[in-house]
Backbone as JSON Lines, residues from 0, in Angstrom:
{"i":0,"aa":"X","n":[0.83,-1.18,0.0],"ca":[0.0,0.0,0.0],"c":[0.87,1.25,0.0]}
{"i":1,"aa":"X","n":[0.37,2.11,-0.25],"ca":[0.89,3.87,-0.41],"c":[1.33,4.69,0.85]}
{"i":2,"aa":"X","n":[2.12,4.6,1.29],"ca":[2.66,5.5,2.48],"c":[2.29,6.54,2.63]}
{"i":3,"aa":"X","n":[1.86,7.1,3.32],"ca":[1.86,8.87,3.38],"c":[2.77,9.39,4.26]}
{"i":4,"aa":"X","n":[3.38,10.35,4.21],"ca":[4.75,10.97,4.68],"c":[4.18,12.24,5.62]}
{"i":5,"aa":"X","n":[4.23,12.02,6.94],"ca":[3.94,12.9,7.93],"c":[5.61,13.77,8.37]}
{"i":6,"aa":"X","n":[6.02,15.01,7.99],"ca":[6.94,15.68,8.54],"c":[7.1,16.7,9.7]}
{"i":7,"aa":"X","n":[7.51,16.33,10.8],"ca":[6.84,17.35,11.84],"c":[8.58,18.44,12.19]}
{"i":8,"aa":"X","n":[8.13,19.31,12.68],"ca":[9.39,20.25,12.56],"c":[9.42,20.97,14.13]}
{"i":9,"aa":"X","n":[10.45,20.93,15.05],"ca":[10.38,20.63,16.24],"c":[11.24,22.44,16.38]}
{"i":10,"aa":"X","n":[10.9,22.93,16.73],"ca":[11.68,24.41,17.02],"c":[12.08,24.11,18.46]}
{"i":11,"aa":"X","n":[13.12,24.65,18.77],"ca":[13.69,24.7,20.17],"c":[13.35,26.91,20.55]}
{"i":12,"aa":"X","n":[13.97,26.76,21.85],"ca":[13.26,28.02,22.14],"c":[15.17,28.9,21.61]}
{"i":13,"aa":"X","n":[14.64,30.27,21.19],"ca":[15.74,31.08,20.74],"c":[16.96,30.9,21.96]}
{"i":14,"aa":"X","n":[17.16,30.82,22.48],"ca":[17.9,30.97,23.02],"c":[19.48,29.73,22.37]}
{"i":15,"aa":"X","n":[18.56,28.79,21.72],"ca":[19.31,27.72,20.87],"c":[19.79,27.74,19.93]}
{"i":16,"aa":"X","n":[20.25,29.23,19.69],"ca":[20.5,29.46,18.38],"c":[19.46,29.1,17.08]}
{"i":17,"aa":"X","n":[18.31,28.83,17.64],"ca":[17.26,28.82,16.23],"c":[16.98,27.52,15.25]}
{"i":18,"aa":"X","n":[17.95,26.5,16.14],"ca":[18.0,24.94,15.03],"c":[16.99,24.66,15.26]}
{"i":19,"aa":"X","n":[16.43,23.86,14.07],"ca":[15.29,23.28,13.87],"c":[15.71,22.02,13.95]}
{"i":20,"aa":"X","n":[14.46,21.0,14.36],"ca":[15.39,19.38,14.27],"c":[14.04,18.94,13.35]}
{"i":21,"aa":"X","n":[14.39,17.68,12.55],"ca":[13.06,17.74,11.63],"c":[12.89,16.4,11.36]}
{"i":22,"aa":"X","n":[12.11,15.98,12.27],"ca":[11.24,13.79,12.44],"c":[10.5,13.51,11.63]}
{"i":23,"aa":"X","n":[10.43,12.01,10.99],"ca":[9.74,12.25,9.79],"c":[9.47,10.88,10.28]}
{"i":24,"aa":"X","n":[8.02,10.73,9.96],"ca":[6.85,9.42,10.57],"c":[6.53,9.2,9.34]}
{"i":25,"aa":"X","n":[6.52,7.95,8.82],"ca":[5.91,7.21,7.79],"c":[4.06,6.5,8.33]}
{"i":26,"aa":"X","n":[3.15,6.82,7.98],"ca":[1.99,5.86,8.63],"c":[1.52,5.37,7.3]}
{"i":27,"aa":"X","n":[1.51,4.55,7.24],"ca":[0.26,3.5,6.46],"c":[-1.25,4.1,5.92]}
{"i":28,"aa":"X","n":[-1.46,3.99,4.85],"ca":[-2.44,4.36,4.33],"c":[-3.55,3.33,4.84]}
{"i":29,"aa":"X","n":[-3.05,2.32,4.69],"ca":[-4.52,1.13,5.17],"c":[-4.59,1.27,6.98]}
{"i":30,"aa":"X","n":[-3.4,1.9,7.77],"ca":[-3.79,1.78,8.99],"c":[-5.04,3.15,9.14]}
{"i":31,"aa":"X","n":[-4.63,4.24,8.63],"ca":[-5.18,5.28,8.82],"c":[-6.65,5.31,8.32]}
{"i":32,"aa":"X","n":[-6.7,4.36,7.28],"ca":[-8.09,4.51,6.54],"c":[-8.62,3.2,7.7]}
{"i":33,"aa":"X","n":[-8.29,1.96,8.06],"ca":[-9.0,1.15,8.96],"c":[-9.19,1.95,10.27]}
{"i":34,"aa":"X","n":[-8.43,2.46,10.92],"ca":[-8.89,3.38,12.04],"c":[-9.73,4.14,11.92]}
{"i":35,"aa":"X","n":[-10.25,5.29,10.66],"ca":[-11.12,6.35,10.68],"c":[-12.15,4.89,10.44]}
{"i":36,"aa":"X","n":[-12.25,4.2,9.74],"ca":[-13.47,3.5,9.68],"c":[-14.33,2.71,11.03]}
{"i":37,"aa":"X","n":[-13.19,2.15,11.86],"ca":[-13.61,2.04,13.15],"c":[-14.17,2.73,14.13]}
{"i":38,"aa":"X","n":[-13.96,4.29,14.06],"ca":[-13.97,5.56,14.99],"c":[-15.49,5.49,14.09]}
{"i":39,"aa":"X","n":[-15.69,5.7,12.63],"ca":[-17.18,5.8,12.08],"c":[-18.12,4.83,12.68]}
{"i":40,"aa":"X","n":[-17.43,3.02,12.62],"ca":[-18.24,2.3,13.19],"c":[-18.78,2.54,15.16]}
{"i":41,"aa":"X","n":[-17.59,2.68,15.26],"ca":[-18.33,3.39,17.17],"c":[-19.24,4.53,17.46]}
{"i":42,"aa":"X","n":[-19.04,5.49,16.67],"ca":[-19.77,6.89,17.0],"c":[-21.02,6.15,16.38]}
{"i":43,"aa":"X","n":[-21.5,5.07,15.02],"ca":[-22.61,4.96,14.43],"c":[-23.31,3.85,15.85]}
{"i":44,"aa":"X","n":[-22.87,3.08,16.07],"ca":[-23.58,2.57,17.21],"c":[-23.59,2.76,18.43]}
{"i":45,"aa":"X","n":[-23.05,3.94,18.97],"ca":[-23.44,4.64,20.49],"c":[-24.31,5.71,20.0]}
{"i":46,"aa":"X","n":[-24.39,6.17,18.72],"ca":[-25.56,7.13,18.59],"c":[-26.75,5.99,18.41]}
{"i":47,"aa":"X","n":[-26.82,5.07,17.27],"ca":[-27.89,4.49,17.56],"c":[-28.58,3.76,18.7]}
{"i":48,"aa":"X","n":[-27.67,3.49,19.84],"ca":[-27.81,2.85,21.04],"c":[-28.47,3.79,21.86]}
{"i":49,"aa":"X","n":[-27.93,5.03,21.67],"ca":[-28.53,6.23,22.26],"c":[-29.71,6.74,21.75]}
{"i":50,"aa":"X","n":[-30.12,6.7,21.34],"ca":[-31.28,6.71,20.44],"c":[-33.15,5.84,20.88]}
{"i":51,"aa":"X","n":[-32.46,4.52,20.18],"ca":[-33.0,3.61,20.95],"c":[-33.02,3.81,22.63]}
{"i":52,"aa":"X","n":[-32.47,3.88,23.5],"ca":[-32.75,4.37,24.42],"c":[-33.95,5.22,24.93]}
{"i":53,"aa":"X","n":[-34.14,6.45,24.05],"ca":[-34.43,7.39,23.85],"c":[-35.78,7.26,23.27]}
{"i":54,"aa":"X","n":[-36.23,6.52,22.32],"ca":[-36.96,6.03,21.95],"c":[-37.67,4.85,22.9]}
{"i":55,"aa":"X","n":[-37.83,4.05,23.26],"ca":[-37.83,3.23,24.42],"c":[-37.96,4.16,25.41]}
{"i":56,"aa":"X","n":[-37.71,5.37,25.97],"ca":[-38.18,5.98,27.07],"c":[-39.52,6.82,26.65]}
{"i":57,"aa":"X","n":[-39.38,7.55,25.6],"ca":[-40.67,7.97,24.61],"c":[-41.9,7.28,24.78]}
{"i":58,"aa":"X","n":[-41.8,5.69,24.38],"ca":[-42.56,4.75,24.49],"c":[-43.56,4.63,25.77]}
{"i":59,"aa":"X","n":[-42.52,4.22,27.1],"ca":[-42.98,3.98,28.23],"c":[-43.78,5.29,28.72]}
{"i":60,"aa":"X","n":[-43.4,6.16,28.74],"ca":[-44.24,7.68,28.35],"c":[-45.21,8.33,27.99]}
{"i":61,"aa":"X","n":[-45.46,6.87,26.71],"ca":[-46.82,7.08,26.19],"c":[-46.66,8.26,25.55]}
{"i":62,"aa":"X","n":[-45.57,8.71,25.32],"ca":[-45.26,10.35,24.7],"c":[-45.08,10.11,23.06]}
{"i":63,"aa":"X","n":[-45.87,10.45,22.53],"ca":[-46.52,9.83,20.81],"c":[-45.77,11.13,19.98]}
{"i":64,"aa":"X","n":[-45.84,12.44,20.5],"ca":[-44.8,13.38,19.56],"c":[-43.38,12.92,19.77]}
{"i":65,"aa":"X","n":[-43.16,12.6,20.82],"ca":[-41.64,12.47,20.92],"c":[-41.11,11.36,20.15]}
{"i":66,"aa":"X","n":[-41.94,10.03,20.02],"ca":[-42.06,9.18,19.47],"c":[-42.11,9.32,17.87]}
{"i":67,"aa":"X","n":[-42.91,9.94,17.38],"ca":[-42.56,10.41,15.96],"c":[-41.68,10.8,15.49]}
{"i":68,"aa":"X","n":[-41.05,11.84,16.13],"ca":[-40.16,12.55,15.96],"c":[-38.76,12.17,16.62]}
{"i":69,"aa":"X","n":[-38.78,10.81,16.92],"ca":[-37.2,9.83,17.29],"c":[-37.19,8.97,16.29]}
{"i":70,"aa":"X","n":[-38.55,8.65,15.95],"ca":[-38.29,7.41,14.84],"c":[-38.17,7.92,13.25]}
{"i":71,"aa":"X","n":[-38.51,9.45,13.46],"ca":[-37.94,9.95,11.74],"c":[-36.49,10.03,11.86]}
{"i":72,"aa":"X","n":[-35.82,10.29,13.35],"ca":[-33.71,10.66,12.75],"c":[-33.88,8.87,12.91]}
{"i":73,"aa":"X","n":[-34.32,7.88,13.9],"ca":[-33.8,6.42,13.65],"c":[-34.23,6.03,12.17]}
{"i":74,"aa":"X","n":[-34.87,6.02,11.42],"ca":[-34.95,5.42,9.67],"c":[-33.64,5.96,8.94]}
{"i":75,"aa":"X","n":[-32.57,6.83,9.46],"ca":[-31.29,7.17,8.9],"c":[-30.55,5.88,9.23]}
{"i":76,"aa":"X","n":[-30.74,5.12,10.71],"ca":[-29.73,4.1,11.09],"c":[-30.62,2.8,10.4]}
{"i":77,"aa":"X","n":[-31.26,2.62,9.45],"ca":[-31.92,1.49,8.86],"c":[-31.91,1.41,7.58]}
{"i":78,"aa":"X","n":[-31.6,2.5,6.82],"ca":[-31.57,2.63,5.49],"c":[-30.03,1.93,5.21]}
{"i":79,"aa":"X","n":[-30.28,0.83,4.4],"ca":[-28.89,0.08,3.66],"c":[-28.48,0.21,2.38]}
């Protein structure tokens, strides 16, 4: 896979005569793209968990607007 080249550039304080020192991190294109996809998969099911919750308390409530109006944002977490 394709590397991407992270260069970070480290200043010391003036008093150091001004050298720069300059680290260079190689990361993985497939690690970076499997991690953001994981971070998508967690945030998508603690919102829908939260939700459901939320919905389920609506319910017991007997609260029928709130209920409408949880189950129009939940048909976003059902559409495939």
């Amino acid at each position: 896979m394709r590397k991407q080249k992270l260069i970070y550039v480290l200043r010391r304080d003036p008093g150091f005569r001004n050298r720069e020192i300059t680290a260079k991190r190689e990361l993985s294109f497939g690690i970076k793209l499997a991690s953001k996809l994981l971070l998508d998969q967690l945030c998508f099911q603690f919102n829908k968990e939260r939700l459901d919750e939320k919905i389920n308390l609506a319910i017991d409530n007997n609260d029928r607007e709130e209920f409408e109006r949880l189950s129009q944002n939940y048909k976003y977490y059902t559409l495939k």
